[in-house]
Backbone as ProteinMPNN parsed JSONL, in Angstrom:
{"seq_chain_A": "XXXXXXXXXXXXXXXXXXXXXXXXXXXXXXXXXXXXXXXXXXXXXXXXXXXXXXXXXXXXXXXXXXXXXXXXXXXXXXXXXXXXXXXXXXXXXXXXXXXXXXXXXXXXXXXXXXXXXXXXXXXXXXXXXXXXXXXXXXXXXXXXXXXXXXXXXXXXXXXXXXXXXXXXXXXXXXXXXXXXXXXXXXXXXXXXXXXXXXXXXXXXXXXXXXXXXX", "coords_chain_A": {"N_chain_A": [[54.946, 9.713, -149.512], [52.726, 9.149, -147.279], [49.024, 9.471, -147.217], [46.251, 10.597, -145.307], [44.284, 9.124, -144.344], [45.758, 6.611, -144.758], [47.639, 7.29, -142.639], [46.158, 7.372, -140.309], [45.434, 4.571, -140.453], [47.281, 3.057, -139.923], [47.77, 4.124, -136.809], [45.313, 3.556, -135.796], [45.445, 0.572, -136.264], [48.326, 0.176, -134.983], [47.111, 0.917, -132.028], [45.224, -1.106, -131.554], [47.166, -3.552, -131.646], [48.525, -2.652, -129.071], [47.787, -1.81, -126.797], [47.536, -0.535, -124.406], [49.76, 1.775, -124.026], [53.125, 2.571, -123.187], [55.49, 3.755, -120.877], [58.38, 1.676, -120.999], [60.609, 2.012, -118.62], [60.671, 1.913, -115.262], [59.233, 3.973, -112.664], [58.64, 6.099, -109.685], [58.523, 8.566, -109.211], [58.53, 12.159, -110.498], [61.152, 12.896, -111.139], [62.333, 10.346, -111.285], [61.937, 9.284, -113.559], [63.362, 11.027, -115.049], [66.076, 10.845, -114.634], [66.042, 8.307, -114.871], [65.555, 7.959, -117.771], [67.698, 9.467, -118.808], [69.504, 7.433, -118.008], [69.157, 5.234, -120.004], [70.256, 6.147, -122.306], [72.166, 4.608, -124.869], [71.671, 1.982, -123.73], [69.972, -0.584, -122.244], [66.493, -0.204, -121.274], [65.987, -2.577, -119.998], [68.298, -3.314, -118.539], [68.548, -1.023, -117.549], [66.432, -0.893, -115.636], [67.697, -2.199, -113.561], [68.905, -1.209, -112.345], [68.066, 1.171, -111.205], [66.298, 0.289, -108.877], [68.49, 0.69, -106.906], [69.841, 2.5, -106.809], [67.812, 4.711, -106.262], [67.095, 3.648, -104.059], [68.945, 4.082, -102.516], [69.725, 6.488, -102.987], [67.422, 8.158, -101.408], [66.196, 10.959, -102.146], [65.354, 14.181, -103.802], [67.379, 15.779, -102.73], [69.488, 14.531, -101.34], [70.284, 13.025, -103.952], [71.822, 15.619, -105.364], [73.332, 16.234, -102.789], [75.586, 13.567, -103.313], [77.832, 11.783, -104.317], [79.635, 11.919, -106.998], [81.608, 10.094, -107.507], [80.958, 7.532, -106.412], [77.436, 7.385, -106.793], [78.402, 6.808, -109.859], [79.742, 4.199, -109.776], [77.078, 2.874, -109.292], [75.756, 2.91, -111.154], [77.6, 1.854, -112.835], [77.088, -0.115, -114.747], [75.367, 0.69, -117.041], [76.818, 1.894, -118.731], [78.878, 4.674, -119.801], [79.041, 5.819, -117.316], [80.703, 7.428, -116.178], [80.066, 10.261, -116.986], [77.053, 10.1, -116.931], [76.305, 10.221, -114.033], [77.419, 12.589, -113.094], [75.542, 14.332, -114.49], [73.406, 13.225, -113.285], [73.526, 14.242, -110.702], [74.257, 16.772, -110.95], [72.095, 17.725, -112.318], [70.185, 17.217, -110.5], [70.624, 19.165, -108.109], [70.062, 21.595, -109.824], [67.249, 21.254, -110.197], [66.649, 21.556, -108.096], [67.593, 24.406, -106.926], [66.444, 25.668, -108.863], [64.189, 25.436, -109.629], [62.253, 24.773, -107.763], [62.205, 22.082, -107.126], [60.934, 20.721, -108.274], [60.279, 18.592, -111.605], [60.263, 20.807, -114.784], [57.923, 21.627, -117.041], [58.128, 22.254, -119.198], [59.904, 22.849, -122.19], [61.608, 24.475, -123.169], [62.959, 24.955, -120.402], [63.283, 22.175, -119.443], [65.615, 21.636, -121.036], [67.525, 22.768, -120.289], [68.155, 21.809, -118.473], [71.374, 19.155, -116.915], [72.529, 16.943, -119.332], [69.942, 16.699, -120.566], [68.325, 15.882, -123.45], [66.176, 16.868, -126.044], [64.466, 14.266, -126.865], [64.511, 13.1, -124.196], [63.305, 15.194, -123.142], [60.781, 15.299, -124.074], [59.412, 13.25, -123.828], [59.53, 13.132, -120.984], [57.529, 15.008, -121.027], [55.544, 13.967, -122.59], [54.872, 11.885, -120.355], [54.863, 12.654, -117.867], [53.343, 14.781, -118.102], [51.326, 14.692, -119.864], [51.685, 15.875, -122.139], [51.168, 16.881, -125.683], [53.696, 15.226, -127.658], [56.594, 13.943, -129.023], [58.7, 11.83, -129.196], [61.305, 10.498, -130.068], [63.308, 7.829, -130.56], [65.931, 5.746, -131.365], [64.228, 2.94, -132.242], [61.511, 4.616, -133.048], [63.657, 5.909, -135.067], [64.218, 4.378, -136.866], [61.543, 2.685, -137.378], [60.349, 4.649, -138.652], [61.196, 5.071, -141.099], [61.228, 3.174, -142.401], [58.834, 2.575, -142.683], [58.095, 4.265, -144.045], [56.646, 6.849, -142.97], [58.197, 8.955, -142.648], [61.703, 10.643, -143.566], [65.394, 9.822, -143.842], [67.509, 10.89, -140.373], [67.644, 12.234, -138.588], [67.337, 12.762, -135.284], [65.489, 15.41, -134.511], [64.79, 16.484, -136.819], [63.048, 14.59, -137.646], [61.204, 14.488, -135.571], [59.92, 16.876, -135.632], [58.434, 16.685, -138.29], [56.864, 14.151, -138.008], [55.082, 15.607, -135.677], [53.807, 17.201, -137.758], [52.37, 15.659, -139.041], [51.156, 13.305, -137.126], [47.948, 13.315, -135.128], [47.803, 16.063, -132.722], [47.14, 14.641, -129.925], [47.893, 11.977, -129.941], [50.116, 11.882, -130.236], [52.113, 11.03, -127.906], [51.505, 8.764, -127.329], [51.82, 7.35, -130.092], [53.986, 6.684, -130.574], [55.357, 5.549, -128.208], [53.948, 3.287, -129.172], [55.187, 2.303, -131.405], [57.51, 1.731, -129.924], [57.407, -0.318, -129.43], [56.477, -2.147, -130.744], [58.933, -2.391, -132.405], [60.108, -3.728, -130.603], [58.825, -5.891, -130.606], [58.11, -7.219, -132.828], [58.282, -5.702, -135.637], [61.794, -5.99, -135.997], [64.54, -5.263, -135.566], [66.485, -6.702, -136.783], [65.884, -9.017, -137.812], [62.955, -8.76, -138.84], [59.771, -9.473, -138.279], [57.591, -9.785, -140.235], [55.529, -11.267, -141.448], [54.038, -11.308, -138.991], [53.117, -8.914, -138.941], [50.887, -6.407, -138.349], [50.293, -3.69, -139.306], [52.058, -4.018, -142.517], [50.803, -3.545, -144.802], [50.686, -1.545, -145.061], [53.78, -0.497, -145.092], [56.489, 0.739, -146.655], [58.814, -0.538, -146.997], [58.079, -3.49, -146.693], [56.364, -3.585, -149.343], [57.992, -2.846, -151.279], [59.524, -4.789, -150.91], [58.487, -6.828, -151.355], [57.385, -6.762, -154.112], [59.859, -7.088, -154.991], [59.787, -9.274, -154.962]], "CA_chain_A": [[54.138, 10.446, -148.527], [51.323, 8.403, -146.579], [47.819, 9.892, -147.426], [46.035, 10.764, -144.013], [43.837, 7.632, -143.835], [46.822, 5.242, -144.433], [48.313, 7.278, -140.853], [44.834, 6.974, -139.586], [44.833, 3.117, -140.297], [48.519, 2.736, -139.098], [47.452, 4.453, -135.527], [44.11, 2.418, -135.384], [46.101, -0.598, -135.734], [48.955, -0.145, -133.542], [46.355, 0.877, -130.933], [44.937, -2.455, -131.572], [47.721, -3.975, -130.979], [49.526, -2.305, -127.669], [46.159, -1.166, -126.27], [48.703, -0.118, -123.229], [51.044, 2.595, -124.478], [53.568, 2.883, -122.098], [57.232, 3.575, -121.091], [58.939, 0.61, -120.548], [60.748, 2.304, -117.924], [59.506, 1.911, -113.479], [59.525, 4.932, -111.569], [57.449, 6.31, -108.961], [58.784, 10.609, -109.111], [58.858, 12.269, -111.768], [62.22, 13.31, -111.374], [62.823, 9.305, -111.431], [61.448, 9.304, -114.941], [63.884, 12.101, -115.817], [66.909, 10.133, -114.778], [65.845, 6.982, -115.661], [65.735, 8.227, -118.938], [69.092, 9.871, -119.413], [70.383, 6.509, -118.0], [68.854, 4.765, -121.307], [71.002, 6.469, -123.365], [72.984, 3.641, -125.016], [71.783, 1.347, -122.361], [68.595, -1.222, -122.675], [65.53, -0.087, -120.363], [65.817, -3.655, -118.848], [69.31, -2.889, -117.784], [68.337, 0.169, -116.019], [65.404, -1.553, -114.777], [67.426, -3.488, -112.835], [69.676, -0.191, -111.881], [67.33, 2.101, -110.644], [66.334, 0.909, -107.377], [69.449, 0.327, -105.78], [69.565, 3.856, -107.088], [66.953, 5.401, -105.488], [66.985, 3.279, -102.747], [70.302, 4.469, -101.417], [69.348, 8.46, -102.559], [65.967, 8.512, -101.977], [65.367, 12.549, -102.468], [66.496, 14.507, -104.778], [68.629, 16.981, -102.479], [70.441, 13.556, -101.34], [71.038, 12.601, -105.031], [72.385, 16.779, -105.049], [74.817, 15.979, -102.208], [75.941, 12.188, -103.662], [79.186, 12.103, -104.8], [79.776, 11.879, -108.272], [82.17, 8.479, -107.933], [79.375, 6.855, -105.68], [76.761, 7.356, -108.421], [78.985, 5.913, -110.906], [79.714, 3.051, -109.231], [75.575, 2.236, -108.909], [75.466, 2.981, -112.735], [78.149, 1.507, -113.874], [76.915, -1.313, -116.066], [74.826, 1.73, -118.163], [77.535, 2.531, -119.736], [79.212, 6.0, -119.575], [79.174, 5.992, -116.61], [80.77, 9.281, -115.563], [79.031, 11.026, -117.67], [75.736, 9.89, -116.446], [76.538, 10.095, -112.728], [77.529, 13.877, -113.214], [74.859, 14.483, -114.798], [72.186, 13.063, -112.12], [74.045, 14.908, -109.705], [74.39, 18.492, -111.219], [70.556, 18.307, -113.014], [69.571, 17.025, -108.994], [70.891, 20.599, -108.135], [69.333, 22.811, -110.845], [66.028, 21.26, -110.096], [66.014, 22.263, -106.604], [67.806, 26.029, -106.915], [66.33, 26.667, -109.651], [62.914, 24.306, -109.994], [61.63, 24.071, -106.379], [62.188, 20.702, -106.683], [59.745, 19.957, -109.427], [60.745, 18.691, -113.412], [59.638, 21.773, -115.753], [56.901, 21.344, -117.449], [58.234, 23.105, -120.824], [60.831, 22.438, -123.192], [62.812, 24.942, -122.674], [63.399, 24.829, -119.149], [63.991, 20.896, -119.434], [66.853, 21.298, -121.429], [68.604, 23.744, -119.432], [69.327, 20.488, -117.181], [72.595, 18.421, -117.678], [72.304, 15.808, -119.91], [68.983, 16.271, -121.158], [68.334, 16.412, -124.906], [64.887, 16.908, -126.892], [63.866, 13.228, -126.91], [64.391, 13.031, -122.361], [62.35, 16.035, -122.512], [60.03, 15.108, -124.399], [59.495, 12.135, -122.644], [58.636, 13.962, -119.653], [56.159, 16.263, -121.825], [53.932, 13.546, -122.596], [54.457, 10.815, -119.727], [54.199, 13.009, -116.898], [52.507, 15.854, -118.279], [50.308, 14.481, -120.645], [51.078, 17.151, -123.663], [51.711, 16.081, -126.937], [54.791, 14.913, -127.378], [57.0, 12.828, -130.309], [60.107, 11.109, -128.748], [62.706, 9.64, -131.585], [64.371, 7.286, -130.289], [66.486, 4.412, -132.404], [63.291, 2.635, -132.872], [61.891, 5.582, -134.112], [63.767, 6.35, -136.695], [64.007, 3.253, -138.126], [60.593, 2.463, -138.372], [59.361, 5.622, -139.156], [61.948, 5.721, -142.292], [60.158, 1.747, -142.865], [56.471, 2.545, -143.203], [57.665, 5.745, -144.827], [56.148, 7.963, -142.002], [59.551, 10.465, -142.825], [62.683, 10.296, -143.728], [66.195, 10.971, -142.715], [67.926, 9.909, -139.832], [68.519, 13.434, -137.936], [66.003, 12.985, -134.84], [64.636, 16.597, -134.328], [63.686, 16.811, -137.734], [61.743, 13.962, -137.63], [60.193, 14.919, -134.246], [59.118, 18.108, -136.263], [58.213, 15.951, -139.518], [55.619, 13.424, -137.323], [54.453, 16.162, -135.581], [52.943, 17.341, -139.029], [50.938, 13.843, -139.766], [50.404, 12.772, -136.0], [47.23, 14.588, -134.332], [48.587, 15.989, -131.377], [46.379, 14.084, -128.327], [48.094, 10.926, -130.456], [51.747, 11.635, -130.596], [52.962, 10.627, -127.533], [51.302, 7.065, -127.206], [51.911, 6.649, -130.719], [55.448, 6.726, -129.978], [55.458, 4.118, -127.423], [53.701, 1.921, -129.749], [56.211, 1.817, -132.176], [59.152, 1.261, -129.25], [56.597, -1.653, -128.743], [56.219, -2.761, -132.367], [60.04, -2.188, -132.809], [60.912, -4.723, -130.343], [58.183, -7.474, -130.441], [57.318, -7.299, -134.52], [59.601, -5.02, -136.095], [63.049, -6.33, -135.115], [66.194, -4.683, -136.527], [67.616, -8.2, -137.529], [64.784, -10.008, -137.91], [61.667, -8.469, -138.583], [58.534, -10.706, -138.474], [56.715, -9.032, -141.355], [54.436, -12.437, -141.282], [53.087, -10.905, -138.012], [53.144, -7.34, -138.685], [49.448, -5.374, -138.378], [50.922, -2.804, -140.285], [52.747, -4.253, -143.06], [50.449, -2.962, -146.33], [51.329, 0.404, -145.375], [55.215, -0.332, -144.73], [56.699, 0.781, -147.927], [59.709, -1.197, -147.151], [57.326, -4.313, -147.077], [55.557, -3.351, -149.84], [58.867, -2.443, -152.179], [60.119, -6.135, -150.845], [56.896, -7.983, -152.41], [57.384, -5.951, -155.823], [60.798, -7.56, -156.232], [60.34, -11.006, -155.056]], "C_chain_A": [[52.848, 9.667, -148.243], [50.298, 9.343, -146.462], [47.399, 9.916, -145.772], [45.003, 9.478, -143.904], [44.723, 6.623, -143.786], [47.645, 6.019, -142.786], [47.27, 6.783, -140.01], [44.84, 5.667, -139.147], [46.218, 2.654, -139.341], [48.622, 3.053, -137.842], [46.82, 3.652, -135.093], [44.958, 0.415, -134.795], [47.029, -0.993, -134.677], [48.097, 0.207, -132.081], [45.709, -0.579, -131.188], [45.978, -3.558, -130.62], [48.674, -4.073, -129.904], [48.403, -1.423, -127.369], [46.52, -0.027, -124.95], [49.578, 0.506, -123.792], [51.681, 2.953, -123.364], [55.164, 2.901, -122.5], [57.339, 2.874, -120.452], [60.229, 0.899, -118.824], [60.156, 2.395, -116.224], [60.548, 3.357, -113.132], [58.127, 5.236, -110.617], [57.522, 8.629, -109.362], [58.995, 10.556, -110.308], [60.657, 12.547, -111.803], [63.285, 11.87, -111.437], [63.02, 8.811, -112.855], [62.944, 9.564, -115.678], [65.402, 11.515, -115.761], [67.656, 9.131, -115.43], [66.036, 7.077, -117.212], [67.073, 8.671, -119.196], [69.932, 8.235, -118.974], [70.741, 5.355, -119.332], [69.752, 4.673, -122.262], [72.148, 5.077, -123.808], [73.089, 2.629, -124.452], [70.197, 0.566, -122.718], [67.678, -0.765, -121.275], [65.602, -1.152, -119.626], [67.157, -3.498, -117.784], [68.86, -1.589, -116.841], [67.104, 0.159, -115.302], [65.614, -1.826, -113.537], [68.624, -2.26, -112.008], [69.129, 0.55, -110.445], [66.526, 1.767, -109.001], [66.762, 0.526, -106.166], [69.528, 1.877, -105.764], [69.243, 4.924, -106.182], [66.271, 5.18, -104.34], [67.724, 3.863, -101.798], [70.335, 5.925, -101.712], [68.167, 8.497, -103.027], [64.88, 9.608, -102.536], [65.931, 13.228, -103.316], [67.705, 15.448, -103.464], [69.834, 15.436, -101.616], [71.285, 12.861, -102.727], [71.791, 14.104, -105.325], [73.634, 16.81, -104.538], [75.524, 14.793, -102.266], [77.239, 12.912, -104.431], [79.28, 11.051, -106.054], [79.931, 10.349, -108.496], [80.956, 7.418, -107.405], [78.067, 6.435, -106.798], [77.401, 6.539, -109.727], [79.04, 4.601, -110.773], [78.387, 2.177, -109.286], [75.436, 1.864, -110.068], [76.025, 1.821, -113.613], [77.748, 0.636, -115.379], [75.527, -0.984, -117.506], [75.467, 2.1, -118.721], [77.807, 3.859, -119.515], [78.594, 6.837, -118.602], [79.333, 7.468, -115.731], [79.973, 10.686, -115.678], [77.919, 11.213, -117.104], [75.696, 10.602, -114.888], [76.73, 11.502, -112.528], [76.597, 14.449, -113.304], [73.326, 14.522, -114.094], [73.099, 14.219, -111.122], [73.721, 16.375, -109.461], [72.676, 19.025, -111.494], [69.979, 18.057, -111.199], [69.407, 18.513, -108.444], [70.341, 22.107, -108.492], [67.938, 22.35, -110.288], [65.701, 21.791, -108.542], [66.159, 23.681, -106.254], [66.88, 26.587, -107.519], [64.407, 26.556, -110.437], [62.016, 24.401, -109.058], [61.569, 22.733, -106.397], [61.611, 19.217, -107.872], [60.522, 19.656, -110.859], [59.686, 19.721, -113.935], [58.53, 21.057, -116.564], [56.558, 21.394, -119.089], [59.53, 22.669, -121.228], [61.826, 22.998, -122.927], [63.189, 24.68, -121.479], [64.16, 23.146, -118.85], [65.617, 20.882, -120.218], [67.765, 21.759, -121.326], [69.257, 22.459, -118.084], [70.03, 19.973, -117.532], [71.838, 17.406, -118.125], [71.249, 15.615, -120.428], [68.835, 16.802, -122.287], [66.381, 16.817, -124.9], [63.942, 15.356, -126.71], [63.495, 13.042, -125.006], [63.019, 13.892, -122.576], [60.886, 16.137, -123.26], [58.94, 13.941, -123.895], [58.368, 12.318, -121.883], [57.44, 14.892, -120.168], [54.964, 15.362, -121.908], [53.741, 12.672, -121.139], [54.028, 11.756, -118.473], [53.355, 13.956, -117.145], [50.982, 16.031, -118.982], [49.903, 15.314, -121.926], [51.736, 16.547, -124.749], [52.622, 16.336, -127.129], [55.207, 14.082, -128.483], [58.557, 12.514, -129.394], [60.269, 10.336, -129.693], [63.208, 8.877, -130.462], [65.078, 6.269, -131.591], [65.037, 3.819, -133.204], [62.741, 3.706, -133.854], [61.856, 5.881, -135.115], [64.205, 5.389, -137.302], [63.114, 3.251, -138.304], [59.881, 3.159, -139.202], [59.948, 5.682, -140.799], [61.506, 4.39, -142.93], [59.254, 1.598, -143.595], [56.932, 3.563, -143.91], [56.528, 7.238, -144.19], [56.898, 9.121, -142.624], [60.294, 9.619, -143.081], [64.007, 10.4, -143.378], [66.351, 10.301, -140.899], [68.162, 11.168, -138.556], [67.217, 13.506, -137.089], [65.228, 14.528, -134.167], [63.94, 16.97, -135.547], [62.421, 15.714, -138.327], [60.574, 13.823, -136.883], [59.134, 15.873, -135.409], [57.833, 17.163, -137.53], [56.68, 15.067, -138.816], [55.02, 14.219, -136.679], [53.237, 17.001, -136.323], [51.674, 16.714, -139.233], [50.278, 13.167, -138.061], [49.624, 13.627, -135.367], [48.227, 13.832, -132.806], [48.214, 14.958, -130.074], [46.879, 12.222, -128.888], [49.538, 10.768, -130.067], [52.506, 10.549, -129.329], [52.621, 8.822, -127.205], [51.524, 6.462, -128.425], [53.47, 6.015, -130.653], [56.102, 5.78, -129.338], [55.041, 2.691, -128.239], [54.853, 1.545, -130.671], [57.483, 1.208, -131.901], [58.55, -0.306, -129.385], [56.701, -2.784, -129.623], [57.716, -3.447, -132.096], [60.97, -3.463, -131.859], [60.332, -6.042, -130.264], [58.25, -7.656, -131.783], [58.755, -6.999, -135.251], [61.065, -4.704, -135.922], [63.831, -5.984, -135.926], [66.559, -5.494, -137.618], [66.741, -8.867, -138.344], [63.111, -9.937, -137.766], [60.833, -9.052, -139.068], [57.739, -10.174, -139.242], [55.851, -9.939, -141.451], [53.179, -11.609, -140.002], [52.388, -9.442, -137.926], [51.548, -6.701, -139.641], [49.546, -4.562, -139.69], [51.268, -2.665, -141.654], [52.491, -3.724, -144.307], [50.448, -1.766, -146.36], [52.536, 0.803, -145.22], [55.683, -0.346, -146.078], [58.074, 0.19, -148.16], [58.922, -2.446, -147.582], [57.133, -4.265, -148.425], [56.64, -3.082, -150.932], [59.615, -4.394, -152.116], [59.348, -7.225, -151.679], [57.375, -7.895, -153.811], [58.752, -6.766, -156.418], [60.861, -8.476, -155.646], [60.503, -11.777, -156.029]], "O_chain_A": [[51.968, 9.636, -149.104], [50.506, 10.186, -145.59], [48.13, 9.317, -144.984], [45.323, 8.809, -142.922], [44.62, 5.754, -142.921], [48.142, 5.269, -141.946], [47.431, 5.927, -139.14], [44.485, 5.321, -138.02], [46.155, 2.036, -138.278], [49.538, 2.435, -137.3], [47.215, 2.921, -134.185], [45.002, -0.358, -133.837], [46.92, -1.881, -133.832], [48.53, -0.303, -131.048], [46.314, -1.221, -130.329], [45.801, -4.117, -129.538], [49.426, -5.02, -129.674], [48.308, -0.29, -127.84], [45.911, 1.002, -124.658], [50.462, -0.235, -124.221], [51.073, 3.59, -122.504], [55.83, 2.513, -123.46], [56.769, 2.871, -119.361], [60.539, -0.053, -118.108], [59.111, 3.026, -116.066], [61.735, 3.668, -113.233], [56.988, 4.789, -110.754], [56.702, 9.506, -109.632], [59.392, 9.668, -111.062], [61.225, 12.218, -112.844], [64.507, 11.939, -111.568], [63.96, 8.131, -113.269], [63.543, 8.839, -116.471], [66.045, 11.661, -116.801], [68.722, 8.93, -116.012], [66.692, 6.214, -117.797], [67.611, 7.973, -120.055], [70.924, 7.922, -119.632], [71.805, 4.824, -119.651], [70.086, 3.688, -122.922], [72.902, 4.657, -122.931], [74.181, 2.065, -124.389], [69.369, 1.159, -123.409], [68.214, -1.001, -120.192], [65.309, -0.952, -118.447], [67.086, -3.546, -116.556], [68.919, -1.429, -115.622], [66.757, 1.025, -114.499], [64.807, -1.855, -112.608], [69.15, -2.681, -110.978], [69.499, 0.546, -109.271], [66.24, 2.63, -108.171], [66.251, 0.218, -105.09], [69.28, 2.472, -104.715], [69.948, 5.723, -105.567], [65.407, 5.819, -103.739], [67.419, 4.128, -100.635], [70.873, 6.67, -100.893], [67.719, 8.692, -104.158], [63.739, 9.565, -102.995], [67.075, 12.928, -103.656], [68.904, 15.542, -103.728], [71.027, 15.695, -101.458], [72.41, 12.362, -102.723], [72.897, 13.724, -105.709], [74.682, 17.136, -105.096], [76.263, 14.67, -101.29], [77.49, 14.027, -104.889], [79.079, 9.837, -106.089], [79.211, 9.559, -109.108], [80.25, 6.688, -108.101], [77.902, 5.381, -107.412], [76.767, 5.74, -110.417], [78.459, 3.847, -111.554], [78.471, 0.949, -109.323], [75.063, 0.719, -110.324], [75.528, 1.144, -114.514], [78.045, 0.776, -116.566], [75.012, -1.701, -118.364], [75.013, 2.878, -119.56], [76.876, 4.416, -118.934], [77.973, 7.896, -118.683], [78.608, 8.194, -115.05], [79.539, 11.602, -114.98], [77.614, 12.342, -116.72], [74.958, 11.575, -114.732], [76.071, 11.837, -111.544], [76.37, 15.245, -112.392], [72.427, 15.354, -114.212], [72.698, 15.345, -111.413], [73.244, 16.994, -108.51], [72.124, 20.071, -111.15], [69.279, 18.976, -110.772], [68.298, 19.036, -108.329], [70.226, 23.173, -107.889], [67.355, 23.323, -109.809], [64.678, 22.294, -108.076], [65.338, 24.275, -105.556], [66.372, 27.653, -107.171], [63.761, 27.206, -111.259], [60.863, 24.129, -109.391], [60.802, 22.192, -105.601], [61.698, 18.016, -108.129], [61.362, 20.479, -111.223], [58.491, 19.622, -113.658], [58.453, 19.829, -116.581], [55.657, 21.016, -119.838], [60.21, 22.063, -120.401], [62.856, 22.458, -122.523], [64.101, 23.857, -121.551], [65.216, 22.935, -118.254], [66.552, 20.153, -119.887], [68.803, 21.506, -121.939], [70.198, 22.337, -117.3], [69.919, 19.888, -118.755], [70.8, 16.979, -117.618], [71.112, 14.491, -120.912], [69.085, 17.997, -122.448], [65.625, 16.966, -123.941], [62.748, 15.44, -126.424], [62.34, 12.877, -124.612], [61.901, 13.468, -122.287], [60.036, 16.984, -122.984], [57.736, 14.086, -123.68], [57.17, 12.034, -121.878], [56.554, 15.355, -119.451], [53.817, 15.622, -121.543], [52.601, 12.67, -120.673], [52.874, 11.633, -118.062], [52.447, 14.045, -116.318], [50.045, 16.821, -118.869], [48.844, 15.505, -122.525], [52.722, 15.813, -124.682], [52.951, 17.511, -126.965], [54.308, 13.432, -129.018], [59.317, 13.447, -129.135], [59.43, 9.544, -130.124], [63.506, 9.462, -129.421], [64.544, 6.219, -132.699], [64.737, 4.085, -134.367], [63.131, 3.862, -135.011], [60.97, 6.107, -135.94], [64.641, 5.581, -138.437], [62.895, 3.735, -139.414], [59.114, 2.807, -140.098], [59.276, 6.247, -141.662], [61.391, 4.476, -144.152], [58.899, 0.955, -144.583], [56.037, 3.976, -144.648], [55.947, 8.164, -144.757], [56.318, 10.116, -143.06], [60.149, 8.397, -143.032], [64.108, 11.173, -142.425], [65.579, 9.519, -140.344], [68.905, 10.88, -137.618], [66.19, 14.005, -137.548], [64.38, 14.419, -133.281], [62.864, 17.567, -135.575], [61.423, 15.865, -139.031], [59.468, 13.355, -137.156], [58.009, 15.614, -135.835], [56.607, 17.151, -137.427], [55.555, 15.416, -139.171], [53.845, 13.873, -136.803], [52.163, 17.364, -135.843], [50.512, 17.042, -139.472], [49.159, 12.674, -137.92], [50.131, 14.667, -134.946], [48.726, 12.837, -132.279], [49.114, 14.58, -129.323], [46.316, 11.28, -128.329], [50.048, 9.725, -129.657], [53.221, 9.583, -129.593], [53.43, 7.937, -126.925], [51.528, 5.231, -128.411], [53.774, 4.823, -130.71], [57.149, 5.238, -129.693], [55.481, 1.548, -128.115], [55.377, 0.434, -130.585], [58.268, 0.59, -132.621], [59.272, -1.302, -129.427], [56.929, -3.969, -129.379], [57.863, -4.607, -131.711], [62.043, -3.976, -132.175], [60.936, -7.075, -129.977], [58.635, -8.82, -131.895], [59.797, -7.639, -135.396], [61.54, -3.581, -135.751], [63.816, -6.425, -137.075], [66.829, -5.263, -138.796], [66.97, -9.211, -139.503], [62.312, -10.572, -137.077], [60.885, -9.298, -140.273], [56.703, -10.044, -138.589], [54.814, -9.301, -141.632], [51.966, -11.428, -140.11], [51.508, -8.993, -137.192], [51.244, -6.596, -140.829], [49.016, -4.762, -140.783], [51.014, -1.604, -142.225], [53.427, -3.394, -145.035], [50.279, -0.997, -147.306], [52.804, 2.003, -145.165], [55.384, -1.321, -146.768], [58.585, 0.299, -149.275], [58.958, -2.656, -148.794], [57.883, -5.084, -148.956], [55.978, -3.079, -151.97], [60.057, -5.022, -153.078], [59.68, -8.158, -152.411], [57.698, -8.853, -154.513], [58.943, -7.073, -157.595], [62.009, -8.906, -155.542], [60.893, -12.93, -155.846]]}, "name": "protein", "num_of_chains": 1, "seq": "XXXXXXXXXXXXXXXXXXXXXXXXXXXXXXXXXXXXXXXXXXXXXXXXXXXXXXXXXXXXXXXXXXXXXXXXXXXXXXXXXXXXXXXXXXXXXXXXXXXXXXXXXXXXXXXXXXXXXXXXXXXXXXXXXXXXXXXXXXXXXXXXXXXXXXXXXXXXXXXXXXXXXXXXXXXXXXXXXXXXXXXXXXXXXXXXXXXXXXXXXXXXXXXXXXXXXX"}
């Protein structure tokens, strides 16, 4: 369990070093965000970088992505991976947000996840990036590093949402979040993590268990 000055110092620092917390994700609507994100799923942000605005070039509103036809959509997607899935998914949540939304992404938790395809982490997402409320998004990164430094433990991401919500002040969570996607792919690399470079490292209790038995 990390004492509250070692989270303190582990915030300070990654604000140090990603001074810019951001989603790696381009949109301009929010309801581009909200897409963009379910397209992710299993899919690298640069790939649907490079998706999104043939995308939303060719349905620029939502009640045109509404009346888009399912295969059409797929076709744009395809090279996101699950495809159908996805493409359904923009389609039907396009739908709900306009019957049932006026048009707008919810603003609340619940209501976000009454749309297709969106889990806890999408809608969380949208909680802090467009909304600006504190917010913990798991993703992969995540929950590796968080199970690294010894933030939490456990691999099941809602209870580690809950779990960092504990130790992260709230007006923190959702940029800390980003820093770690940030960490997780410049520093802290799956394969090959640069622990030479890493800010962090005397509070990573993986680090710090690796020293002990060199």
């Amino acid at each position: 369990m990390k004492s509250k000055y070692e989270i303190d110092e582990i915030i300070t620092l990654l604000k140090q070093d990603y001074p810019l917390a951001y989603c790696e994700l381009t949109y301009t609507k929010d309801y581009e965000l909200l897409f963009a994100t379910r397209l992710s799923a299993q899919c690298t942000d640069k790939r649907v970088n490079q998706v999104t605005p043939n995308l939303f070039s060719k349905y620029p509103t939502l009640e045109s992505l509404a009346e888009a036809d399912i295969e059409d959509i797929g076709k744009i997607i395809h090279s996101c991976g699950f495809y159908r899935t996805k493409a359904r998914d923009i389609v039907l949540a396009s739908a709900m947000l306009l019957t049932e939304f006026g048009g707008k992404v919810p603003d609340n938790m619940d209501d976000l996840l009454k749309l297709p395809g969106v889990g806890r982490k999408t809608a969380n997402l949208i909680l802090g990036d467009i909304y600006g409320q504190p917010a913990v998004v798991v993703d992969t990164h995540c929950i590796r590093l968080v199970n690294k430094i010894g933030l939490a433990s456990g691999k099941d991401p809602e209870k580690l949402e809950f779990a960092l919500k504990e130790i992260i002040p709230p007006e923190e969570q959702s940029d800390f979040c980003h820093r770690l996607v940030l960490h997780g792919r410049a520093v802290c690399i799956a394969r090959r993590s640069k622990c030479e470079k890493c800010s962090i490292r005397m509070y990573c209790d993986e680090y710090n268990s690796n020293s002990q038995n060199a």
